[in-house]
Each structure stands twice: as structure tokens, then as C-alpha cells.
C-alpha positions in Angstrom: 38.1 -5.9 -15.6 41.4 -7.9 -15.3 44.6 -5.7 -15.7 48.4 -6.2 -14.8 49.7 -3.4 -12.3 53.2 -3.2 -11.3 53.8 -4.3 -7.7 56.4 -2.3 -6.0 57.6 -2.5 -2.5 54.5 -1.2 -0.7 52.8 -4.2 -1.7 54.7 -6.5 0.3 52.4 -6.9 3.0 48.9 -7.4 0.5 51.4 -10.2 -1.5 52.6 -11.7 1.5 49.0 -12.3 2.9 48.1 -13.8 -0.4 50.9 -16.0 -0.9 50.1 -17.4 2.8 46.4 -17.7 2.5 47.0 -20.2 -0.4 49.9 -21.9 0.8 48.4 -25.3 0.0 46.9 -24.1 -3.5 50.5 -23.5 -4.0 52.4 -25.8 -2.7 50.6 -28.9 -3.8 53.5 -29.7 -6.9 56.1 -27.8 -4.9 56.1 -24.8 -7.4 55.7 -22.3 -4.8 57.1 -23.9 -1.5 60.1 -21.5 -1.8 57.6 -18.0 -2.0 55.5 -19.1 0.7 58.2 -19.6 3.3 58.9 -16.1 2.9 58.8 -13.4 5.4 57.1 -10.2 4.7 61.1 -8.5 4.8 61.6 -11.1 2.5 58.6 -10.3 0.0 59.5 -6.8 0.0 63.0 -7.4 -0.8 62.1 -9.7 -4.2 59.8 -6.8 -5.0 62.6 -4.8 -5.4 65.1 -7.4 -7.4 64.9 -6.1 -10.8 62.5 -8.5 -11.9 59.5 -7.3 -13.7 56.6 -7.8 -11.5 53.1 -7.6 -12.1 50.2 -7.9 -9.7 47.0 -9.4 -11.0 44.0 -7.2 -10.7 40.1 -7.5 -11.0 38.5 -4.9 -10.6 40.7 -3.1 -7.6 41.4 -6.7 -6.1 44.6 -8.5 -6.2 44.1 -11.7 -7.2 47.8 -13.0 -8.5 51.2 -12.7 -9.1 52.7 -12.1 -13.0 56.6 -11.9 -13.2 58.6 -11.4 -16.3 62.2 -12.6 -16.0 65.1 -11.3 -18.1 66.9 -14.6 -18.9 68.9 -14.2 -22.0 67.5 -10.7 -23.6 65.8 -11.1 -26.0 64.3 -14.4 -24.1 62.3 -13.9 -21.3 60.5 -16.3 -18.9 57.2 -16.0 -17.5 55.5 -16.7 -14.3 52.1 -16.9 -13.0 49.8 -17.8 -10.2 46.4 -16.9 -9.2 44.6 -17.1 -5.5 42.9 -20.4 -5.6 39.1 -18.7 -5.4 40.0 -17.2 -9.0 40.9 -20.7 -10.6 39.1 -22.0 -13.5 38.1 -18.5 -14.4 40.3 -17.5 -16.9 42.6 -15.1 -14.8 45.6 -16.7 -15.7 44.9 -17.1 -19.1 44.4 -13.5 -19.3 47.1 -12.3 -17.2 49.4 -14.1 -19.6 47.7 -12.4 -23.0 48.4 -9.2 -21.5 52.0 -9.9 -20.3 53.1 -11.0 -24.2 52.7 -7.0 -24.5 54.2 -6.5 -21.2 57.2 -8.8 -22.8 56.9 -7.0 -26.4 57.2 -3.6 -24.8 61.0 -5.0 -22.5 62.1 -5.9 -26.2 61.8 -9.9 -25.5 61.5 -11.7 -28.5 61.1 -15.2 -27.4 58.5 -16.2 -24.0 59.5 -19.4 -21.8 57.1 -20.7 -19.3 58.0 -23.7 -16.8 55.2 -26.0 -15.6 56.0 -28.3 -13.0 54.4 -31.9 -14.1 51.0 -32.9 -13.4 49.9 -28.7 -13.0 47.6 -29.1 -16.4 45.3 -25.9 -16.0 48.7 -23.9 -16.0 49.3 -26.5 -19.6 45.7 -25.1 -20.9 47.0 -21.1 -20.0 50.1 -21.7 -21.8 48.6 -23.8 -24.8 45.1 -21.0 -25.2 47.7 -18.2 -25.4 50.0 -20.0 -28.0 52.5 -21.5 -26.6 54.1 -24.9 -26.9 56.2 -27.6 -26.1 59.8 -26.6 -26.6 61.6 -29.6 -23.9 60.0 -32.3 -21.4 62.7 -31.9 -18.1 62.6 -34.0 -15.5 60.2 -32.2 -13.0 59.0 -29.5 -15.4 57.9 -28.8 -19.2 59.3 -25.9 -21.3 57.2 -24.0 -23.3 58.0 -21.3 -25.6 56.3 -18.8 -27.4 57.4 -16.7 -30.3 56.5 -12.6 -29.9 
């Protein structure tokens, strides 16, 4: 069963492996180059940045990474991204229908979501869950969803 856990500091090494073991899943639009050059210091010290951070889980196994990002409370953004053996399973899509709680319960009213262009299956998460096109930027789309 997929759930959302919060990640805290002791999970630095566990997200640190993960993001390294899919560097090139991650990298391969530049979304991610920034995370994966992290140290493990480093990992541990965003896990402890006020951001709301979620790990995905199925069934005991972490599997991805779920933030929720205080922008301009009410408005929150979210981010997602899944270890590349769980792509094309759903994960995300899920991860993302049980974050709008996640989102409802910090008081956001309004859910952004970035996708870099040409990243489609992350387009599909955000569209199957309700969101839409809010602006077309230069590297990315903005999508919003009303909670």
C-alpha cells in the first residue's frame, strides 16, 4: 500500500542513496541535477529546512520523494519524483492525491506544480489528479490546482 511518511533527518543516508542510484532518471531534463550533487551532510541538512517533506512508501520501501513548499500561504507548491523502477506505476500519481490532504491539512488553498518541458508522465500526474495549465515559462509549465 502507497503512503506518504514524513522524512526527517535520519533519513538522509536512505534519500541520499536513492537520489544517487537514479541520478540519470533524474537528471535527464535537468530537474534534479541540483539534489543529486548533494552530499549526504547536505541531504540531512534540507531535511531539516522547514519544508514539508514527505517520503514515498510501498509497502515499508521508499520509493520517492514528496515535498510541499510554503510559497505564499495559502499557495503552496508541490514536488515529486519517484525511483525510476517505480515509473509508469502510478506512484506519483498517488503520492500527489494524498499530498492535496497533506496541503488541505497546512491550510493551502491553492497547489502549484512546475514541470520542466518535455517531462510528460509528470504532465499525466498533474492532469489525472486535476490540475491544469495556469502559465507556459520558458523551461517549465505551471500548473495549479484549486483545494
Amino acid at each position: 500500500m502507497l503512503s506518504l511518511r514524513p522524512l526527517g533527518v535520519d533519513d538522509a543516508e536512505a534519500l541520499h542513496e536513492m537520489l544517487q542510484r537514479n541520478a540519470a532518471h533524474l537528471t535527464q531534463r535537468g530537474d534534479f541535477d541540483e539534489e543529486v550533487a548533494l552530499t549526504v551532510d547536505e541531504v540531512r541538512a534540507r531535511l531539516d529546512d522547514g519544508i514539508v517533506r514527505f517520503g514515498i512508501d510501498d509497502d515499508g520501501n521508499l520509493v520517492g520523494h514528496l515535498a510541499l513548499v510554503p510559497v505564499n500561504p495559502p499557495s503552496w507548491t508541490v514536488g515529486y519524483w519517484v525511483d525510476a523502477a517505480h515509473c509508469g506505476r502510478g506512484v506519483c500519481t498517488e503520492a500527489v492525491r494524498l499530498a492535496l490532504d497533506e496541503a488541505r491539512a497546512l491550510g493551502a488553498v491553492d497547489l502549484y506544480a512546475g514541470v520542466t518541458h518535455g517531462n510528460e508522465p509528470s504532465v499525466a500526474v498533474l492532469r489525472k489528479v486535476g490540475f491544469s495549465v495556469e502559465a507556459d515559462l520558458d523551461t517549465y509549465t505551471r500548473f495549479k490546482r484549486a483545494l
